[in-house]
TORNUKOL-19016 format. One record per residue (C-alpha): residue in one letter; x, y, z. Coordinates in steps of 0.05 Angstrom, whole numbers, padded with zeros to 5 digits, always signed. Example, Ala and Ser with C-alpha at 12.3 -4.5 7.8 and 13.67 -1.06 7.14 Angstrom:
2
A+00246-00090+00156S+00273-00021+00143
! end
This chain:
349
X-00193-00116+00179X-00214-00175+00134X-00253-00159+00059X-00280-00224+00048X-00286-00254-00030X-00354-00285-00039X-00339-00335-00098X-00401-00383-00129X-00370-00446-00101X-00326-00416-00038X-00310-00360+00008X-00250-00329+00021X-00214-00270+00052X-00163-00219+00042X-00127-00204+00111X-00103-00122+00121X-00063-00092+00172X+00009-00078+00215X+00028-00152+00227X-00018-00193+00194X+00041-00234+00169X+00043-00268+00234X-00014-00310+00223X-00004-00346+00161X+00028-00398+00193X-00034-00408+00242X-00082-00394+00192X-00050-00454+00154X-00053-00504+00212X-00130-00481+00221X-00149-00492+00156X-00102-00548+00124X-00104-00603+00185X-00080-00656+00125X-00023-00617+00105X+00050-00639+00119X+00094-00592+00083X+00086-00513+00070X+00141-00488+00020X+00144-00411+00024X+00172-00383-00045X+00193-00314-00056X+00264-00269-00084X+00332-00269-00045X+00320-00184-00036X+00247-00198+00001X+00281-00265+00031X+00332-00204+00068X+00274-00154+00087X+00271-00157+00165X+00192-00161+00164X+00217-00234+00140X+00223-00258+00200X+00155-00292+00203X+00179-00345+00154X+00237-00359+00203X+00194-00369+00261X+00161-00418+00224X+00216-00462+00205X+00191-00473+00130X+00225-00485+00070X+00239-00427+00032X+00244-00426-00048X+00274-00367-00078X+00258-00338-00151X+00280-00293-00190X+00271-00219-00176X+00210-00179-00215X+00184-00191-00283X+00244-00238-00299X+00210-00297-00251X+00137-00301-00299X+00177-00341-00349X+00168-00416-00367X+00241-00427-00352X+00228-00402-00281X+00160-00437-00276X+00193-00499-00292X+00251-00498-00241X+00206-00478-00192X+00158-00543-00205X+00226-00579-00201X+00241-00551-00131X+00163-00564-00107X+00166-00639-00129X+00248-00640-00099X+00205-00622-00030X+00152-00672-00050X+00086-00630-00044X+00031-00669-00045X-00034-00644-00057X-00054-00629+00013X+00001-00589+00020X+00003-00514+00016X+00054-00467-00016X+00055-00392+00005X+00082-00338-00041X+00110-00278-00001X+00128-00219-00055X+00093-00169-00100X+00051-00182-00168X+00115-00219-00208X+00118-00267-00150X+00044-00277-00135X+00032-00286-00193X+00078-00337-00221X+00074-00379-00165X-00001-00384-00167X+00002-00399-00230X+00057-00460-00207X-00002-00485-00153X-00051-00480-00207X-00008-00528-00247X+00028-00576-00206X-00002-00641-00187X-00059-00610-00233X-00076-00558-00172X-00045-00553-00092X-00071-00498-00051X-00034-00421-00045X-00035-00373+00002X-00009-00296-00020X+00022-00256+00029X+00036-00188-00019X+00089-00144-00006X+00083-00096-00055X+00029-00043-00063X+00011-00074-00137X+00006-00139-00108X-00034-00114-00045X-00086-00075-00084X-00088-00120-00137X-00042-00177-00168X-00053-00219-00111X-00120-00215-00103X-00181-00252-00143X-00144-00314-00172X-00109-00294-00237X-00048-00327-00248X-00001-00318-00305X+00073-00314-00338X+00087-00268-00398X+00103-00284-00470X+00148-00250-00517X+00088-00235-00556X+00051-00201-00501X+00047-00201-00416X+00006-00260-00376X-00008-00292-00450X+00001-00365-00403X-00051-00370-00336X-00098-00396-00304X-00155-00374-00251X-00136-00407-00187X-00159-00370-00124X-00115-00376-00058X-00137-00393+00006X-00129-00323+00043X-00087-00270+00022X-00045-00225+00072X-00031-00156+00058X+00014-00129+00119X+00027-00058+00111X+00085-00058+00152X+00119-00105+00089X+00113-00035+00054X+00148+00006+00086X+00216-00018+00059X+00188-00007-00010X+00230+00031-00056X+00194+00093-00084X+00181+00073-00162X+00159+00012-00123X+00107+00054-00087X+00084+00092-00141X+00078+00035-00183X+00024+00018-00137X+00003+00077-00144X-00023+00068-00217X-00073+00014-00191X-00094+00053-00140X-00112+00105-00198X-00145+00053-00224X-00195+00037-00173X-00212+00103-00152X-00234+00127-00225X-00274+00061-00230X-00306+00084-00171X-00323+00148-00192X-00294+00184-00126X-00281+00259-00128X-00211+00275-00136X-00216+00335-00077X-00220+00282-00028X-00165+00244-00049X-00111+00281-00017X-00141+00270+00053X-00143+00192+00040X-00094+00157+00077X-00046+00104+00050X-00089+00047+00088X-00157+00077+00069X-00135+00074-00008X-00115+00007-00004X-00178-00022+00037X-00213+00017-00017X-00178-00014-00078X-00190-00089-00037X-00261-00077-00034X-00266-00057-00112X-00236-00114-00132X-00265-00162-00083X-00345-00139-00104X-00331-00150-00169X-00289-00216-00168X-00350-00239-00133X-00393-00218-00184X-00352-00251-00249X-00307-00296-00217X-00267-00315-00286X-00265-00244-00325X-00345-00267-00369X-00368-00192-00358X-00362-00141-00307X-00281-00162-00279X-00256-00147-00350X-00263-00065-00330X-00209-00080-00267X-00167-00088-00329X-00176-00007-00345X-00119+00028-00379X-00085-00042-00390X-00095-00042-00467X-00039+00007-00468X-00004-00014-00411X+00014-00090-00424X+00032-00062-00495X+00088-00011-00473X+00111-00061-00409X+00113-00121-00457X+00155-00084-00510X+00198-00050-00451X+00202-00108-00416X+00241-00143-00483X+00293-00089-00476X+00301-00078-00407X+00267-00119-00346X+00272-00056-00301X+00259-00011-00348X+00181+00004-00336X+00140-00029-00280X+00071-00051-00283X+00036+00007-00245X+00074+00059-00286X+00046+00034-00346X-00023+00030-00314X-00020+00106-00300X+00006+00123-00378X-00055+00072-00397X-00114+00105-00352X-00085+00179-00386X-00098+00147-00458X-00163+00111-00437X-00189+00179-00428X-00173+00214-00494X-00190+00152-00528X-00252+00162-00495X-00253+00230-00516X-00229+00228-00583X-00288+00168-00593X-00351+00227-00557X-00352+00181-00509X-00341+00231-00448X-00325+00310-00458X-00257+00339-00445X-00268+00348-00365X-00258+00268-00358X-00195+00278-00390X-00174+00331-00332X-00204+00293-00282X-00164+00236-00303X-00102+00279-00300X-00120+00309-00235X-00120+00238-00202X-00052+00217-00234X-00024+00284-00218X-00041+00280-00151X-00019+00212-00129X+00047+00231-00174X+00038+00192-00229X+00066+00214-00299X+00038+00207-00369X+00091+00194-00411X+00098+00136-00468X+00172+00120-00473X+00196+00165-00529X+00236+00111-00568X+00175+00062-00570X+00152+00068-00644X+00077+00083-00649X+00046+00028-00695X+00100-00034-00653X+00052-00007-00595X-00021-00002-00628X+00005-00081-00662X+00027-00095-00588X-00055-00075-00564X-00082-00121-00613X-00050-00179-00562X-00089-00163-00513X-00130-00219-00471X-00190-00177-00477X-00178-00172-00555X-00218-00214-00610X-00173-00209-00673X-00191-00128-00658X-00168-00063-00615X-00202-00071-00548X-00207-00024-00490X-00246-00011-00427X-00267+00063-00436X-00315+00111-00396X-00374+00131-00430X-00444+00158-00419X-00472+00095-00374X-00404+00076-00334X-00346+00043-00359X-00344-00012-00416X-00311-00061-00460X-00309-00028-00519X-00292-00074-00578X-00271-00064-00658X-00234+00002-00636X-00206+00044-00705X-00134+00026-00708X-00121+00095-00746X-00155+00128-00693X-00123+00082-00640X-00059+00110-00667X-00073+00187-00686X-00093+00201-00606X-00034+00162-00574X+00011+00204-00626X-00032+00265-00589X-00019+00234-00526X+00050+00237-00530X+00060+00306-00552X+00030+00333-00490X+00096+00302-00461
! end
């Protein structure tokens, strides 16, 4: 099935399925008649994934990163601008990132950069970057001070999820993805009873259609996107200041699912919502087997300073919570009370 994007100035669509893979190549010939070079870039592990073989049918160049979290880094950016210009890309030419939310996007942020802007086309491989990274045109590398601090909005020409690609996933991998799937189904409101009958496929066509309404809707982040960006407060917090000790030592959608249990206390602790939000929360976490746990040797006041880097921040504490009328930005948060419930919150652990 296709979920198509419905941006102000242009249309696009995100391509799901076994085996979609094997028409990027075609879709690029279609739709790019004044291109003369397509540079895949993507890791030397994915480059050795048998579902690979779509590149090699297609005879392309092939650029490879570094693995994870360690590629969003200007070092990394810059050598792969080096290799793009070695290839001589011009600006009719296309460069297709295969890989999960590191890759996607790094190298969109790359085409959003060189030559001032060539055109990308995402094929994820990773749940994160199927039900989200890859999707909606937000591009970014991390900072030491905080993660995707460097980006731009540059949507890609089609994106390919092929759900074959996951099934070499490792399992943190899967879970990981797992955390953004949480994500989307609490936006949505969805009762957690059904969730166990929901296949694989059906979560992520639901998480792709989420995203895709309200991309449409708020294209770069002005209003209604910045909620797809629930339980991140939290989460880019703990990943950045994992992420300085160890690149492997918390992934994105892990932290998403310790950020969406916090959301709701915060949201609690503020009479936002009552106490059943908070089990409901849990119940959905639980269920797709997500944990709740803050590392334990992360100091509590390095992680509410960490929050106050957040994109969604002014000088302030900032968090999408639930409330009475939905799900909002909530701004000017009480650091002392930002701090008291996450010392709560990890001593349920």
């Amino acid at each position: 099935m296709n979920v198509e994007i419905a941006l102000r100035d242009r249309t696009y669509e995100v391509a799901l399925g076994e085996g979609v893979r094997h028409e990027v190549f075609d879709f690029i010939r279609e739709s790019c008649p004044r291109a003369k070079a397509v540079v895949v870039v993507t890791s030397a592990s994915l480059r050795a994934q048998p579902w690979f073989d779509f590149v090699h049918e297609a005879r392309v160049p092939v650029i490879e990163v570094p693995e994870g979290e360690s590629a969003k880094n200007f070092s990394a950016l810059e050598a792969l601008c080096e290799e793009l210009a070695q290839h001589t890309l011009s600006r009719d030419d296309v460069v297709v990132s295969v890989g999960g939310g590191a890759i996607t996007d790094m190298v969109g942020f790359a085409a959003a950069v060189y030559l001032r802007g060539i055109e990308v086309v995402h094929v994820a491989t990773s749940l994160v970057g199927q039900v989200d990274a890859a999707i909606g045109g937000k591009t970014a590398i991390d900072l030491a001070a905080g993660k995707n601090l460097v980006g731009a909005f540059h949507q890609p020409l089609r994106v390919f999820c092929d759900f074959e690609t996951l099934a070499s996933l490792p399992e943190r991998e899967r879970l990981s993805g797992m955390g953004e799937i949480a994500k989307c189904w609490l936006l949505e409101g969805r009762d957690v009873r059904s969730l166990k009958a929901t296949s694989l496929a059906q979560l992520i066509e639901m998480s792709v259609a989420l995203k895709a309404t309200i991309v449409g809707e708020d294209e770069f982040e002005s209003g209604r996107r910045a909620l797809l960006n629930y339980g991140h407060t939290l989460a880019h917090a703990i990943e950045a200041l994992a992420l300085a000790r160890d690149a492997d030592e918390l992934r994105h959608g892990e932290a998403v699912a310790i950020g969406l249990g916090y959301a709701a206390r915060l949201a609690h602790a503020l009479g936002r919502v009552d106490a059943g939000v908070v089990v409901g929360h849990d119940e959905v976490l639980d269920m797709l087997g997500l944990h709740r746990n803050v590392p334990r040797d992360l100091d509590t006041m390095d992680i509410v300073r960490a929050m106050g880097h957040d994109k969604k921040a002014h000088h302030d504490l900032t968090f999408v919570l639930a409330g009475a009328h939905g799900f909002e930005v909530v701004a000017g948060v009480d650091p002392e009370t930002v701090a008291r419930v996450l010392e709560s919150f990890r001593g349920e652990a």
